[in-house]
Structures are given as C-alpha cells and as structure tokens.
C-alpha positions as CSV (number, residue, x, y, z in Angstrom):
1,X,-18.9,-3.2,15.2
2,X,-16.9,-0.1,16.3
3,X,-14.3,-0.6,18.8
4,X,-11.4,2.8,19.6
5,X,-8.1,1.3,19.0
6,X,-5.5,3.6,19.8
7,X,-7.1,6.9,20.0
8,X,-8.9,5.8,16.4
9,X,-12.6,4.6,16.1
10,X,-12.1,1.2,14.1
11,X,-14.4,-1.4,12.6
12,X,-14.2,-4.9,12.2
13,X,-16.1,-7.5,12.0
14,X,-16.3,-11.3,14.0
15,X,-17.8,-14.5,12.5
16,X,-17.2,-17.2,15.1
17,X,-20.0,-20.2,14.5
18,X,-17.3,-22.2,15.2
19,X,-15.6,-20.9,18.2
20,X,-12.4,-22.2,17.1
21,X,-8.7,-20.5,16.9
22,X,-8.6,-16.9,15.8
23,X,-8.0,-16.4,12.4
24,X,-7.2,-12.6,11.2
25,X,-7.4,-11.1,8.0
26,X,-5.7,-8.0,6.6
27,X,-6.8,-5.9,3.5
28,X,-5.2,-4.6,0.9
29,X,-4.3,-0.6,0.2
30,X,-7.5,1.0,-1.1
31,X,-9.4,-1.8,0.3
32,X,-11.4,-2.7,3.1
33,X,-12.5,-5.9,5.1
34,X,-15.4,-7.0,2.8
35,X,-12.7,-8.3,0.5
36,X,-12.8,-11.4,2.8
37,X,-16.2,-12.3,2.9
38,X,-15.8,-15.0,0.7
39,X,-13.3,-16.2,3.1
40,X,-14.1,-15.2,6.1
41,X,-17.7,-17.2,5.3
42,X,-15.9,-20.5,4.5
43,X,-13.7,-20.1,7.4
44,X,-16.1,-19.0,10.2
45,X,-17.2,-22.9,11.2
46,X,-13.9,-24.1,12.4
47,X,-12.0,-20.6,13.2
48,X,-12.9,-17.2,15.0
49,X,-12.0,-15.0,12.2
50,X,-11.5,-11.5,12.6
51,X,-12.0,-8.7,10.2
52,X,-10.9,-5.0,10.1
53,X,-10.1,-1.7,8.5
54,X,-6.8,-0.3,8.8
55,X,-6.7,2.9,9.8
56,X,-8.1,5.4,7.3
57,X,-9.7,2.9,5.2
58,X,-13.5,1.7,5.0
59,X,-15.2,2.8,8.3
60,X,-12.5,3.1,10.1
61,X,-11.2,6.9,10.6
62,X,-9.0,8.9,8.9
63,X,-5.5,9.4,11.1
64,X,-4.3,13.3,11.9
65,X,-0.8,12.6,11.7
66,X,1.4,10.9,9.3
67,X,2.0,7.0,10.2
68,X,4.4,4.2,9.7
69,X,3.6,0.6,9.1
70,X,4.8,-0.2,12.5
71,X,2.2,2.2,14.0
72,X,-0.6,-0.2,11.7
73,X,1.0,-3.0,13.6
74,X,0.1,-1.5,17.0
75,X,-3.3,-1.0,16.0
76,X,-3.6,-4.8,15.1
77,X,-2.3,-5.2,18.7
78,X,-4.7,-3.0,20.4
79,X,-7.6,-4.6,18.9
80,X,-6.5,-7.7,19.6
81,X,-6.0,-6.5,23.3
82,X,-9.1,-4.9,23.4
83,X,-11.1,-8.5,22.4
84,X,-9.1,-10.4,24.4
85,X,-6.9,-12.7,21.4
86,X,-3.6,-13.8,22.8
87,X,-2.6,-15.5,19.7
88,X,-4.7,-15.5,16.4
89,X,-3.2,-17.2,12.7
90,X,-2.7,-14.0,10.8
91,X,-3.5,-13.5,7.3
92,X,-2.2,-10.3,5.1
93,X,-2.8,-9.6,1.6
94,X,-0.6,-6.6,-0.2
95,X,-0.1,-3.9,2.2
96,X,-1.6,-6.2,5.4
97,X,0.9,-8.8,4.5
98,X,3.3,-6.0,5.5
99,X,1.2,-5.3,8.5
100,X,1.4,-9.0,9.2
101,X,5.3,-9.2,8.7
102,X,5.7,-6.1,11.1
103,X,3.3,-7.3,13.5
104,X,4.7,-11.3,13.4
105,X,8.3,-9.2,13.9
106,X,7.2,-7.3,17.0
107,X,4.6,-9.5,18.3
108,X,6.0,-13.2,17.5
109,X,4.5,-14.5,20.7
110,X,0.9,-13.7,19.3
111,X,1.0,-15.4,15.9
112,X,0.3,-18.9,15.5
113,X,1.0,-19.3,11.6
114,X,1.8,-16.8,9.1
115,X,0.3,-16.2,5.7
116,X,1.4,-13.4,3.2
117,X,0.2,-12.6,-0.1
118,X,1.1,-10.9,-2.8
119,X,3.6,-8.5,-0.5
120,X,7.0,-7.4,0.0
121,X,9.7,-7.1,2.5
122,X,11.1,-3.6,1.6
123,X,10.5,-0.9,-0.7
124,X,13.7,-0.4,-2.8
125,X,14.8,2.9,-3.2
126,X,13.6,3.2,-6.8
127,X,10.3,2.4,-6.0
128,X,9.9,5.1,-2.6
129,X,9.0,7.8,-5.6
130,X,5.8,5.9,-7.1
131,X,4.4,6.0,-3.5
132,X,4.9,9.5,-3.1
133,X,3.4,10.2,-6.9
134,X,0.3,8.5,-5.8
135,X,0.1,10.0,-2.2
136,X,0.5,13.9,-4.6
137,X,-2.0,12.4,-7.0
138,X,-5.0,11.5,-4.3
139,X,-4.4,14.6,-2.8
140,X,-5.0,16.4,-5.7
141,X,-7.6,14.6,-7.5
142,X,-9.0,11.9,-5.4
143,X,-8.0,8.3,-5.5
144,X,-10.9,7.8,-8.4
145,X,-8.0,9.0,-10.6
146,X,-5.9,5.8,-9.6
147,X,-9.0,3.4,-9.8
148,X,-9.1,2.5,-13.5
149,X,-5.6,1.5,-13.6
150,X,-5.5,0.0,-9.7
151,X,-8.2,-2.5,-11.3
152,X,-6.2,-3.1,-14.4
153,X,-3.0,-4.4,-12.1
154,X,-4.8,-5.8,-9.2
155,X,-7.2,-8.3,-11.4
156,X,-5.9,-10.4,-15.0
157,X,-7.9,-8.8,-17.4
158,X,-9.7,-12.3,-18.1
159,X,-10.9,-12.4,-14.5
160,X,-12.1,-8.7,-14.9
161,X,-14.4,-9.8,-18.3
162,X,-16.0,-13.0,-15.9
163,X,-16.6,-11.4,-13.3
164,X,-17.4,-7.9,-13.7
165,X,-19.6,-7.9,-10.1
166,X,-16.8,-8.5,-7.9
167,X,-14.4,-5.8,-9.8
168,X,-17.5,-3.6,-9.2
169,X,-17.6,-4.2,-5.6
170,X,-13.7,-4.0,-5.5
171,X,-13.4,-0.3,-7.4
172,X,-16.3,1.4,-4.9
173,X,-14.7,0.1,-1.9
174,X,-11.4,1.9,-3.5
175,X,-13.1,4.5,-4.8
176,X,-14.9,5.4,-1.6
177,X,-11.7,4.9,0.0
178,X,-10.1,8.7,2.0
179,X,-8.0,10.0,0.0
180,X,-6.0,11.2,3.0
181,X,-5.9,8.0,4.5
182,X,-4.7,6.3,1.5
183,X,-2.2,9.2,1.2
184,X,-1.0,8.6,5.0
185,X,-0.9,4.6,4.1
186,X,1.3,5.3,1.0
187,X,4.1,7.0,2.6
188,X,3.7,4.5,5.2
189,X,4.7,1.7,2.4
190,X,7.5,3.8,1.2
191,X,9.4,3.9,4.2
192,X,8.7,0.1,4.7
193,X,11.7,-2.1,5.5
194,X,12.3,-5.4,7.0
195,X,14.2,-7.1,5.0
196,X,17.1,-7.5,7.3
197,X,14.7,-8.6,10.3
198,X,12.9,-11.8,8.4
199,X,15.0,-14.3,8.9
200,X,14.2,-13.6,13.2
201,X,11.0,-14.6,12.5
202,X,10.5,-18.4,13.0
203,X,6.7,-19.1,12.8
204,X,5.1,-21.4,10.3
205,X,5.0,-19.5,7.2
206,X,2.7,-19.6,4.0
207,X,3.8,-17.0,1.1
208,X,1.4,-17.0,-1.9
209,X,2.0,-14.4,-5.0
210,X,0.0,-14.0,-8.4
211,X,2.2,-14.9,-11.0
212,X,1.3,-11.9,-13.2
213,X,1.5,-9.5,-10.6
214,X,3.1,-6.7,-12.3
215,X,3.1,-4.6,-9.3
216,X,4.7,-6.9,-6.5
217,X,6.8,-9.3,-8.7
218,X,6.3,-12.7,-7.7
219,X,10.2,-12.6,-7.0
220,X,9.6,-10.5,-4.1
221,X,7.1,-12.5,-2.3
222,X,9.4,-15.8,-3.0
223,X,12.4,-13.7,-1.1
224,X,10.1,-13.9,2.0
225,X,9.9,-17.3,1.5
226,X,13.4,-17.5,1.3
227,X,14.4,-15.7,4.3
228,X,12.0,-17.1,6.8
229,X,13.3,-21.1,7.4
230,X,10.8,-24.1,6.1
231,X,8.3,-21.3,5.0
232,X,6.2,-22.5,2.1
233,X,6.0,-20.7,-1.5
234,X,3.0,-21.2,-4.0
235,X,2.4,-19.1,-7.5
236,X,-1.1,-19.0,-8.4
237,X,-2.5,-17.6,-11.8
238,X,-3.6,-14.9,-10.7
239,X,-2.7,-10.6,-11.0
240,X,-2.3,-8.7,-7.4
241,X,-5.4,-10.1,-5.4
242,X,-4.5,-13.9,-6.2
243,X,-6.8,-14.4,-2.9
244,X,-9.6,-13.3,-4.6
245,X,-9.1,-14.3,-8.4
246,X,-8.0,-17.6,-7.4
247,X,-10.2,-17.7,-4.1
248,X,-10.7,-21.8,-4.2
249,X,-7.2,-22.7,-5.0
250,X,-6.2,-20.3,-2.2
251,X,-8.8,-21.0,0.0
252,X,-7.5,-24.5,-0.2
253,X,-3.9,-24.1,0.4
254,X,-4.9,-21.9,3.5
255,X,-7.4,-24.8,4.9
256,X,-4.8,-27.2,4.3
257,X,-1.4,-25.3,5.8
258,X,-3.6,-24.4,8.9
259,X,-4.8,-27.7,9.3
260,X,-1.6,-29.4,9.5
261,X,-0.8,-26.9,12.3
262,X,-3.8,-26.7,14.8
C-alpha cells in the first residue's frame, strides 16, 4: 500500500490477523521492508505489525533535499498519524534502530517498548568520513559497487554458504536500492548523535547486537543498553543482521520481552 507521508509517496505494508498492539519494524540502510517477512509472518496473529520503506529506499520515493535522521523520525510519525497508531512497540534494525532511538526521543509518548539491533547512538568523528566515502562512491558508480562487500559484513560467511537464497534476496533489494537515496540516508547517519539524550528515554528497552559485527561493534549497541535504565542486552552469533541470521533466537527474545510487557 502507498500512503504520502510528508510530501513523500511511501509504502508499507499491514499484517493484522490478529488485531492486536501495533508492532513496527524498521529496515536497515540499503534495505527495505521485505527483510521482515519472516517476522512480520510469525508476529502478525497476536500484533498489528507495520512495515515500511524509509524514505528513498524500496518503493518508497527518492527525497529532493538532503535529510537528517530526525526528519526519518517525522516520517515514522506521519504514517503513524496518517493510520491512526497512538502508540505501537517499535522495532529498528541498523540505521532504523537509529530511527527508532530518535523517534522513542522525540515521540516517548507513542512507544510502548523499545527494541534496537545492531545500531548505534552516535557516529564518532572518525567514522563521519566512511559515510561520506560511500555517499561519493554511489554517486559515482551505483551502490552495486558497495554490494559485494555490504554482504560480506552484514551476513558471517558460514550463514552466507547455508543460505545462499536469502543473501540473494538481501543483495537485489540493496542493489536495486537509489543510489541517491542511499546517498541522502548516509549523510543522514553521519551527522547522527544522541548519545547525550539516551539516558531521557525511560521505555522498556531490548538491545540485541551480532557478536561479529565488524561494522557496529557489539560495544556500541551494549552502551545503549547502558545508558537507558533496566534496558536488557543480548549477543547473538550472528554478523550485522543478527535478526535475520539468527531469526529464531531473536524471534524468541522479541516474543518473550514483549510478552512480559502487554
């Protein structure tokens, strides 16, 4: 479905068999929200879950002007306006589980619980230039020239040689991704910082990194952790996308953190 969410056309998608709270997921950078189907299908009997694509990703369009992860927030916000969610638990993997901190920052009254993944809380300043790199490279080659390696540091290459059909599906949906908006989102991660706000933020908290995630360090997603009080920290074996390569063991420490909250 295609809804206009702040002057940009924006697709997401609604399984509700259950009718039950809303549940949200947010994608990664260079992904889009067919990275939760596995999810969103064991989740959609006892939760309304919500799927989207951040702006410039998947079917959602391509933004004219340069934006921040704070503008990302206000899109979540919009849509959520525009279906009529008060409050929804709110899931964010990578660069959503900045969208989510943002959003849970500016928005705490419509977030139930809060789940991160694999994410940060800041960019440190010797990182701002490997953001801009990649923003210069998809500009000038396309974001095909980032895929080989994005696969490589997103998935452990054991998981890549078992399941070669989900990498597939992963790299096309990257692949296929605009390279403008995936230029837009990078400087948008660069400037990312919210560090100093976390420890305002009060909700029920679940933070889950891959524990060879070369790209977010574990360390960082454990600071979130640390700074939000009685949040909850869990390491899976996994590389960037522990969701996905360790979908069962995630899928159950989601079921059973939300559970003890509804």
């Amino acid at each position: 479905m295609q809804i206009n969410v702040n002057g940009i056309d924006t697709r997401y998608i609604l399984s509700n068999e259950g009718g039950g709270p809303w549940l949200t997921f947010i994608h990664q950078l260079g992904g889009d929200l067919s990275v939760w189907d596995q999810l969103a299908g064991f989740f959609r009997d006892e939760y309304t879950v919500l799927r989207y694509d951040v702006r410039g990703h998947g079917q959602t369009a391509v933004s004219d002007r340069q934006f921040s992860v704070a503008d990302l927030s206000q899109d979540l916000r919009a849509l959520l306006d525009a279906l009529g969610v008060k409050k929804t638990h709110l899931v964010g993997m990578s660069m959503g589980g900045m969208i989510a901190q943002q959003f849970a920052l500016d928005n705490p009254d419509r977030v139930d619980t809060l789940t991160l993944t694999d994410t940060h809380a800041a960019t440190p300043s010797d990182g701002r230039a490997l953001w801009e790199q990649r923003a210069a490279t998809v500009r000038n080659e396309g974001v095909g020239a980032l895929a080989q390696a994005t696969m490589e540091r997103w998935l452990t290459a054991g998981f890549r040689d078992a399941h070669p059909e989900v990498v597939e599906q992963i790299r096309e949906v990257f692949e296929n991704t605009s390279s403008e908006g995936y230029a837009h989102a990078c400087l948008a991660l660069r400037d990312f910082d919210v560090s100093s706000r976390l420890r305002g933020i009060t909700l029920p908290t679940l933070a889950v990194a891959g524990r060879h995630d070369a790209g977010t360090p574990p360390a960082a997603t454990q600071a979130i952790a640390d700074a939000i009080g009685g949040a909850r920290f869990e390491l899976l074996d996994a590389a960037h996308l522990a969701p996905i390569e360790q979908s069962q063991r995630f899928t159950a420490l989601l079921e059973s953190f939300l559970q003890k909250l509804v």
